[in-house]
N, C-alpha and C positions, 0 to 999 in steps of 0.2 A: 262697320266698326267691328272688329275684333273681341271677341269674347276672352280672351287672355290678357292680363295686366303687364305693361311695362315691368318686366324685374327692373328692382334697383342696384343697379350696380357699387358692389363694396368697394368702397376706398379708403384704401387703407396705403401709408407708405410708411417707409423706412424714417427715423427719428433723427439717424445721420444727415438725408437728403435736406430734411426742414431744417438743421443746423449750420448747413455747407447753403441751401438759399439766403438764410437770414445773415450768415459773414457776407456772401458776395451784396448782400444789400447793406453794410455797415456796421451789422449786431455784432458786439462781441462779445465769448463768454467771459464772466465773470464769480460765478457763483456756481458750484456742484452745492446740491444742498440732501444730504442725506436724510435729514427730518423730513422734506418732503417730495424726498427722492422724485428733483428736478434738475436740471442745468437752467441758469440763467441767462441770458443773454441780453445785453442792453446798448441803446445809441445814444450815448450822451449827449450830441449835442439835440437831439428834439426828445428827449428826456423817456424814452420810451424802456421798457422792461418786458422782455417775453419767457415765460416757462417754457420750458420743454420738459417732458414726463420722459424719465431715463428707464424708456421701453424700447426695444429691438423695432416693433412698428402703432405707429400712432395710425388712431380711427379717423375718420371725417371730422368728427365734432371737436379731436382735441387738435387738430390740425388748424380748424378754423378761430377757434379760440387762441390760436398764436398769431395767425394770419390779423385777426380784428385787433390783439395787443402790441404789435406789430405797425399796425396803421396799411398792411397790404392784402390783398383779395386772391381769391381764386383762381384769376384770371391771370396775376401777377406768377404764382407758380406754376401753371399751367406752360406760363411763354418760359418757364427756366427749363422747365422738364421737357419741354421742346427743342430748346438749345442744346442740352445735355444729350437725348438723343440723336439731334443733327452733329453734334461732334463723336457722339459714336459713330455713326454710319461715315464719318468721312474717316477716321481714325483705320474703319474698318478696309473704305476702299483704299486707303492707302497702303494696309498691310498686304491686300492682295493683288495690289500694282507689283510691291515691293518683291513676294511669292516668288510673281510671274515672271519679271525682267532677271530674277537672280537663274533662272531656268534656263535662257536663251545663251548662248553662244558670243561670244565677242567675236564680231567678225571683222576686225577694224587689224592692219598690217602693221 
């Protein structure tokens, strides 16, 4: 056993990303609220209401507290933030398909 403790890794993301998951899951905003400098976002038909705290990046803890108000987990953002990467990376090899072929030669009469 290891004499050094797991660091805990910061998580922290962007306020936009949690906003653009909770639309692709139904939430829609409805409420900027200056008093308590949040956005609201809400899914009418299972009657739910989430804050979002209108900060550049939200911590673990208020992340989760949207996720629990929400009705989704961890696990649920995790698999978006995965897609969102997998369609960078294809977005990307497609640019550098695109690069490469514009480079070649027509060799066709």
């Amino acid at each position: 056993m290891s004499n050094f403790q797991e660091q805990k890794k910061q998580y922290e993301l962007p306020s936009d990303l949690i906003e653009e998951f909770l639309s692709m899951r139904g939430f829609v905003p409805k409420l900027i609220s200056d008093l308590e400098d949040v956005t609201v976002f809400e899914k009418e038909e299972e009657k739910r209401s989430v804050k979002i705290p209108r900060l550049k990046r939200l911590n673990k803890q208020q992340i989760e507290k949207c996720l629990i108000d929400a009705g989704l987990t961890f696990t649920d953002l995790d698999i978006y933030i995965e897609h969102l990467k997998a369609i960078r990376q294809f977005d990307d090899i497609i640019d550098q398909s695109l690069k490469r072929s514009s480079t070649k030669k027509n060799t066709e009469s």
